[in-house]
C-alpha positions as CSV (number, residue, x, y, z in Angstrom):
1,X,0.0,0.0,0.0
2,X,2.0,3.1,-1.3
3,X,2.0,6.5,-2.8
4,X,-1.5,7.7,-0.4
5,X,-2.7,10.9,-0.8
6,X,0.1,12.6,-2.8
7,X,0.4,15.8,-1.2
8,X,-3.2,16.5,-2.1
9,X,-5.6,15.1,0.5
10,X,-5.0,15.4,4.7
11,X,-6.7,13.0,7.6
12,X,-6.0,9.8,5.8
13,X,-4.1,6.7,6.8
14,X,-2.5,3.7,4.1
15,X,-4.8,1.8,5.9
16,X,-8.4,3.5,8.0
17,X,-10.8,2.2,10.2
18,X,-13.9,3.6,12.1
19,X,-15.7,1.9,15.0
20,X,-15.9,-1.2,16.8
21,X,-15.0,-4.3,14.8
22,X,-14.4,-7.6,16.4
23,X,-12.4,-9.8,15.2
24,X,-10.8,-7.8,12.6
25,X,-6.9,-8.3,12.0
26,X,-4.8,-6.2,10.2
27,X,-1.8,-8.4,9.2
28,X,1.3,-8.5,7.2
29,X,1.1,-5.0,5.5
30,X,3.7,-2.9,3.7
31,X,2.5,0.5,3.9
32,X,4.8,3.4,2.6
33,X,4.3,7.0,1.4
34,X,1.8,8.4,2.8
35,X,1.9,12.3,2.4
36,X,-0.7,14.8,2.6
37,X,-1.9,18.6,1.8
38,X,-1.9,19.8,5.6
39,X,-1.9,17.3,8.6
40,X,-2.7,13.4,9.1
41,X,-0.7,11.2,6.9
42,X,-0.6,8.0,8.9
43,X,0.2,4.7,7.9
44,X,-2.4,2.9,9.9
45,X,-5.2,4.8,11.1
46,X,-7.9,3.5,13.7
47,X,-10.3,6.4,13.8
48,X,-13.0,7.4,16.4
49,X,-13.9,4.7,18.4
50,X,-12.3,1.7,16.8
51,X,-12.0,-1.1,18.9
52,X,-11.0,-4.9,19.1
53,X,-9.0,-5.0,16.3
54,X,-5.8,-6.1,16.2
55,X,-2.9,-5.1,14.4
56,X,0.5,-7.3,13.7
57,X,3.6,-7.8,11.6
58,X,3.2,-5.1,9.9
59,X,5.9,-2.7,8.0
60,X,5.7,0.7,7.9
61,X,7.8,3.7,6.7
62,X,8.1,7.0,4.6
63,X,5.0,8.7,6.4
64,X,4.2,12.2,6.7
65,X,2.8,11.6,9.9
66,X,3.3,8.9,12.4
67,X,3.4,4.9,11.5
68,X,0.2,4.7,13.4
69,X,-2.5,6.5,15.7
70,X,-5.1,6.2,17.1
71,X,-8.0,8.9,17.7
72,X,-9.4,6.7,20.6
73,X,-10.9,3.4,21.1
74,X,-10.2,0.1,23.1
75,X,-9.5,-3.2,23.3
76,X,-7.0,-3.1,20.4
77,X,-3.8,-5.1,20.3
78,X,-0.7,-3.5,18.3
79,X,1.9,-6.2,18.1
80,X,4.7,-7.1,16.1
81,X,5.4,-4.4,13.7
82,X,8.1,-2.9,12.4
83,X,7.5,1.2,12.4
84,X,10.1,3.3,10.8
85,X,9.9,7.2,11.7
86,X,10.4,9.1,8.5
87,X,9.7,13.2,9.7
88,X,7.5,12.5,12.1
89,X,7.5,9.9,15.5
90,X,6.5,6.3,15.1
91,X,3.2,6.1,17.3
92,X,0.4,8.0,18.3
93,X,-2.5,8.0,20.3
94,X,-4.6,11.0,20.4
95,X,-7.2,10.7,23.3
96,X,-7.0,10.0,27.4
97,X,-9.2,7.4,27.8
98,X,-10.7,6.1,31.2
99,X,-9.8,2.8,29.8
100,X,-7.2,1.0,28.1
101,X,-7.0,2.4,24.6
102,X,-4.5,-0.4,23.3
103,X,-1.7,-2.6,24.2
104,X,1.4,-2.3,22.3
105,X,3.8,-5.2,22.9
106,X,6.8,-6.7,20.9
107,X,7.2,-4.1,18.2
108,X,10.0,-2.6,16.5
109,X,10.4,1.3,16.7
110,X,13.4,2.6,14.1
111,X,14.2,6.0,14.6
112,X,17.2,8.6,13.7
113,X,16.3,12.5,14.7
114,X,12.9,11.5,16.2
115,X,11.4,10.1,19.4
116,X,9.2,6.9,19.1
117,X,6.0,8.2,20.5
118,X,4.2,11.7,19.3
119,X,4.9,14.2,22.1
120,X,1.0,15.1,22.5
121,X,0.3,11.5,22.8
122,X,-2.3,10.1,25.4
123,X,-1.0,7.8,28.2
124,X,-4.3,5.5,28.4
125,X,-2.5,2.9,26.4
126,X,-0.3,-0.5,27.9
127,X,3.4,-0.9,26.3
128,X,5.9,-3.6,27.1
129,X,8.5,-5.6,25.4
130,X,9.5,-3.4,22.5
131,X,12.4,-2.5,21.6
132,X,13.9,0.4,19.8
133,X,16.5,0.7,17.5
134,X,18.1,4.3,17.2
135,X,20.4,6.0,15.0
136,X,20.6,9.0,17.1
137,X,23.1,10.3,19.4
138,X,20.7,9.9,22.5
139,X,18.2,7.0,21.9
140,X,15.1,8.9,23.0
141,X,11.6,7.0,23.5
142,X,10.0,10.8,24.1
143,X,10.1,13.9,24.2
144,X,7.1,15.9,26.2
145,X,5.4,19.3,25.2
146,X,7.5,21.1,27.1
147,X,10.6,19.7,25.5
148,X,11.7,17.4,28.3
149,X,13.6,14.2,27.0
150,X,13.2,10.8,28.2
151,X,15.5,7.8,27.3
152,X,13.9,4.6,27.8
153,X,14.5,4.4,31.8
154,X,13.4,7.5,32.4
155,X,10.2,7.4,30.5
156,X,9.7,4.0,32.2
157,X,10.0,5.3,35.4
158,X,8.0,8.1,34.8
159,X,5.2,7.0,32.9
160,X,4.8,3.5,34.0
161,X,5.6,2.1,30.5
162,X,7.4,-0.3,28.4
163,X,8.4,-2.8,31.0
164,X,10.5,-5.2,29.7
165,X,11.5,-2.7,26.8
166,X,14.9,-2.8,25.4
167,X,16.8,0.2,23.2
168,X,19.6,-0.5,21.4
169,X,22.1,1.4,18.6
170,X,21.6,1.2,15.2
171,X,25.1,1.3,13.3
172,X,23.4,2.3,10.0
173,X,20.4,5.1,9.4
174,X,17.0,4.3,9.4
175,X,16.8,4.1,5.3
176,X,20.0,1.8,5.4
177,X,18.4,-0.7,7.8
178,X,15.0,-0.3,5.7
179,X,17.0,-1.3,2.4
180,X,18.7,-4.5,4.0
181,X,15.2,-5.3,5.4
182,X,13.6,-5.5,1.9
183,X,16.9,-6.9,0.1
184,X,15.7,-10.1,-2.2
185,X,19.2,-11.4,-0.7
186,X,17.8,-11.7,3.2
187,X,19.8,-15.2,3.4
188,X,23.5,-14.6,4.3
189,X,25.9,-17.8,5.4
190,X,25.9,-17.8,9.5
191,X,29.7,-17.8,8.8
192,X,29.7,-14.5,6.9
193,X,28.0,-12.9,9.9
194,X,30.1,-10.7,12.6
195,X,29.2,-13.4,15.8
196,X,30.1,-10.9,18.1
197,X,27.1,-8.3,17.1
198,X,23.9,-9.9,18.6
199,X,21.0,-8.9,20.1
200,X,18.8,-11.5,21.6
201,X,15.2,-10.6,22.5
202,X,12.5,-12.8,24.1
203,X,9.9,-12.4,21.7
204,X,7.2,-15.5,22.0
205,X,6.5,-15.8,18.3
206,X,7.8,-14.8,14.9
207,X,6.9,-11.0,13.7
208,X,6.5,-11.6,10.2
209,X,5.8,-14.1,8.3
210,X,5.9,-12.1,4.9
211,X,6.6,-9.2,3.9
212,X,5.8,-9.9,0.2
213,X,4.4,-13.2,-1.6
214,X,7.9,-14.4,-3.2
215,X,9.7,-14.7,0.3
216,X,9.9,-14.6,4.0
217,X,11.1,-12.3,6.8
218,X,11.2,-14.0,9.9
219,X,12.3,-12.8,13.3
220,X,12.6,-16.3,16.1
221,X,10.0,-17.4,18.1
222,X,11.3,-17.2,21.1
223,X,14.4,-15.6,20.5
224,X,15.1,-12.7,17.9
225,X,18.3,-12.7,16.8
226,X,19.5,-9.3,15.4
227,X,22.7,-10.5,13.6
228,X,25.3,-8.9,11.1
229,X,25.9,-4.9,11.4
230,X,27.3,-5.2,7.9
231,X,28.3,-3.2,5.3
232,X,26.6,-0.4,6.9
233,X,23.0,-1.7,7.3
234,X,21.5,-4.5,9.5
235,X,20.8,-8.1,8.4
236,X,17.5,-9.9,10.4
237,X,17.9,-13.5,10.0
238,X,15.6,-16.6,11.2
């Protein structure tokens, strides 16, 4: 899904929904250029009052806006996705909730110059066991309105979130990593990787299982291994 809006259209998202829909899953998307006239060029949208839906393994970069938001809704599961910040922060969710608006559990977060949440966002959401991947100088989960930063620990122990969370440095930029991600050579030798890079992550099942119909990208089921800082970019292998 690719090439949204053009410039031309604002409030849009590569993929919108509106109101409750049980038992809907969103799943296994590539979603990329989204851009728009004036504001709201997300990747995945979940408008007013979407609910029960659940959102996984999906891949999402190049957005005017952030990778996804919310407006406001509940009982929605964002899991295993792989959100690259582009010019804007990965996540977003607009609305304080007296519930739980989602959880958000085992993604990916890729940023450079950004944070990985919006700085307006709402804090009626559950995180845990994500982990970011930064190319910046300070790996920043957020940054607040009033332009307070907060690495991972702190925003942990300030917000009550991501527990269980892990950030760690990306060697390459965000575009790099994104290229060696959609590579047709994902495959490498074990013996041509650098053994002592490696990341292991207790994930409980594989984030995709696709990212196009010709072959796989698989992250381990119980363990993700982030192996190879290569040649400038980073190689995922099952």
């Amino acid at each position: 899904i690719y090439n949204i809006g053009n410039g031309n259209l604002s409030d849009m998202g590569g993929i919108y929904l509106l109101g409750k829909q049980p038992g809907t899953i969103l799943k296994e998307n590539r979603i990329h250029d989204v851009t728009c006239a004036n504001y709201g060029a997300w990747g995945i949208y979940l408008d007013e009052g979407t609910s029960f839906v659940r959102v996984e393994g999906n891949l999402i970069y190049r957005t005017r806006s952030e990778c996804f938001n919310q407006h406001y809704g509940s009982h929605n599961t964002i899991i295993r996705n792989i959100f690259i910040a582009h010019t804007a922060p990965c996540f977003r969710v607009e609305r304080q909730e007296p519930h739980n608006s989602l959880t958000l559990t085992e993604n990916i977060f890729v940023t450079e110059d950004t944070p990985a949440y919006a700085r307006d966002i709402s804090f009626s959401f559950q995180s845990s066991h994500n982990l970011f991947l930064t190319a910046g100088e300070q790996p920043l989960v957020f940054v607040s309105k009033d332009g307070a930063p907060y690495p991972l620990a702190a925003w942990q122990s300030a917000f009550g979130k991501d527990e269980g969370s892990t950030t760690r440095p990306l060697a390459t930029s965000p575009q790099s990593f994104l290229e060696n991600l959609l590579t047709p050579n994902l495959s490498c030798a074990l013996d041509k990787i650098d053994a002592r890079i490696r990341v292991n992550i207790p994930f409980t099942e594989a984030i995709f299982s696709a990212i196009d119909g010709e072959r796989e990208v698989l992250i381990e089921a119980n363990e993700l291994t982030v192996k190879g800082i290569t040649d400038g970019g980073i190689i995922i292998l099952r």
